[in-house]
KEVOKOL-116051 format. One record per atom (N, C-alpha, C): residue in three letters; x, y, z. Coordinates in steps of 0.001 Angstrom, whole numbers, plus 500000, padded with zeros to 6 digits. Example, Ala and Ser with C-alpha at 12.3 -4.5 7.8 and 13.67 -1.06 7.14 Angstrom:
<pts>
ALA513190494310507800 ALA512300495500507800 ALA513200496700507800 SER512850497750507080 SER513670498940507140 SER512900500030507870 
</pts>
This chain:
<pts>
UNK235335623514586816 UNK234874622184587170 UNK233516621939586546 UNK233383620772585708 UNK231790620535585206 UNK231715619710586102 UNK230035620219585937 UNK228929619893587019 UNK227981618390586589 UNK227930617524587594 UNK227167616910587053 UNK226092616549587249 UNK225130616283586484 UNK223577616399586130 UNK223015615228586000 UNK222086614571587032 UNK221225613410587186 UNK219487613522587203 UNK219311613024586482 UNK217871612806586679 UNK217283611624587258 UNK216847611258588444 UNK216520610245588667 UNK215042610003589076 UNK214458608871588471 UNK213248608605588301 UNK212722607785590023 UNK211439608194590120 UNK210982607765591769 UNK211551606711592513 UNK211798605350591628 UNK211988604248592451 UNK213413604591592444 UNK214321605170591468 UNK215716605274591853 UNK215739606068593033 UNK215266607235593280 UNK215521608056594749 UNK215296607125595685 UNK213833606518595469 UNK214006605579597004 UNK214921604966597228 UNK215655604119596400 UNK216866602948596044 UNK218254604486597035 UNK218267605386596087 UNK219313605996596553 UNK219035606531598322 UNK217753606605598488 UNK217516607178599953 UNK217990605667601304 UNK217860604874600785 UNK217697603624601302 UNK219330603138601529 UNK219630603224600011 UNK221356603051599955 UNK222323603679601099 UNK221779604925601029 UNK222792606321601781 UNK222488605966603056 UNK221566605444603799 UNK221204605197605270 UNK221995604040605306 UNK221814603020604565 UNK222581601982604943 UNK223706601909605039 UNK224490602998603674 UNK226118602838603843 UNK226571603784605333 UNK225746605169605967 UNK225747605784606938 UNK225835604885608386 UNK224987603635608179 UNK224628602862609208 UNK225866602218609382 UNK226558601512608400 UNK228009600932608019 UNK229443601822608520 UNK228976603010608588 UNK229991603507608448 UNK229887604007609661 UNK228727604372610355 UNK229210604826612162 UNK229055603624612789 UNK228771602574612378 UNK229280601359613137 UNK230748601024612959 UNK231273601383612248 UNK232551601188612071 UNK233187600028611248 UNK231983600138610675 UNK232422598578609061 UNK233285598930607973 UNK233754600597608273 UNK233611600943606011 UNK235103601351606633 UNK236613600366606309 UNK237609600693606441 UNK238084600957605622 UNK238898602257605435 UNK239592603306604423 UNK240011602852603183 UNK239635602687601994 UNK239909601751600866 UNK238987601034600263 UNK238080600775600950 UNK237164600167600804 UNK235759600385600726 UNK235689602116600371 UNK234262603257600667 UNK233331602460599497 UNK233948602194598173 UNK233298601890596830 UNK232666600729596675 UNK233575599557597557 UNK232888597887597765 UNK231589598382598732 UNK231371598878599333 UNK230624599060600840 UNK229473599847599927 UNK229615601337599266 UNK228485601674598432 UNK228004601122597487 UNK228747600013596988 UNK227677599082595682 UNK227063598021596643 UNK227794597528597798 UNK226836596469598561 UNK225570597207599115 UNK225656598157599628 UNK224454599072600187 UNK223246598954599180 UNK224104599473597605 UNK222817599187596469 UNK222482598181596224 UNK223100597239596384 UNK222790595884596147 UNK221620595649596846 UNK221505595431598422 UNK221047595451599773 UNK219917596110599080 UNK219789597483598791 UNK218467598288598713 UNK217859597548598227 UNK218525597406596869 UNK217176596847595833 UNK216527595513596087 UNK217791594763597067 UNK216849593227597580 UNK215953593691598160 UNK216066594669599063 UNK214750594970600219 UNK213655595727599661 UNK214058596511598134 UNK212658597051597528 UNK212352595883596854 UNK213055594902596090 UNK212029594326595908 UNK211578592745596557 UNK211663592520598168 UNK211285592543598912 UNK209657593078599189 UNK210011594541599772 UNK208833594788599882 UNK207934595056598234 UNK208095595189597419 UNK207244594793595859 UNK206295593442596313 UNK207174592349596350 UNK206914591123596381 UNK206314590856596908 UNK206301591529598451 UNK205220590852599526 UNK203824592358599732 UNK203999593374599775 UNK203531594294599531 UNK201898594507598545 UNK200974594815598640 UNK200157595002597314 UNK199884596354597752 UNK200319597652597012 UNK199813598880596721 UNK198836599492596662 UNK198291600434597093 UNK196558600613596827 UNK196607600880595403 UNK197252601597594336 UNK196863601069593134 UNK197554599667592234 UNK197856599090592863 UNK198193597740592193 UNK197072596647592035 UNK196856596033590763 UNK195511595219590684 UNK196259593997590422 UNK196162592968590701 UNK196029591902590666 UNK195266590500590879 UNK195651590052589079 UNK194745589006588654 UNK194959587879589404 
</pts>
């Protein structure tokens, strides 16, 4: 069996840490019916990235400068 090999850069882990809670949250609530695991994990990513950039948007960083 080959193995497979990801490198993922900071904001992707958060995206993926964020994703996995949400589809978890979906799924012991009892939303993610059998067939349907793959629609439910791209909406989760979807979801993340509104809410990272969400918080981007409203957020200012201690190193973020803005003009």
């Amino acid at each position: 069996m080959q193995r497979a090999i990801l490198t993922l850069q900071p904001s992707e882990q958060a995206i993926l840490a964020a994703a996995s809670r949400l589809y978890a949250a979906y799924v012991v609530a009892g939303q993610v019916a059998e067939g349907q695991e793959d629609g439910w994990r791209a909406r989760t990513v979807r979801e993340a990235v509104m809410i990272a950039r969400l918080v981007d948007d409203t957020v200012v960083a201690d190193d973020e400068v803005r003009s």
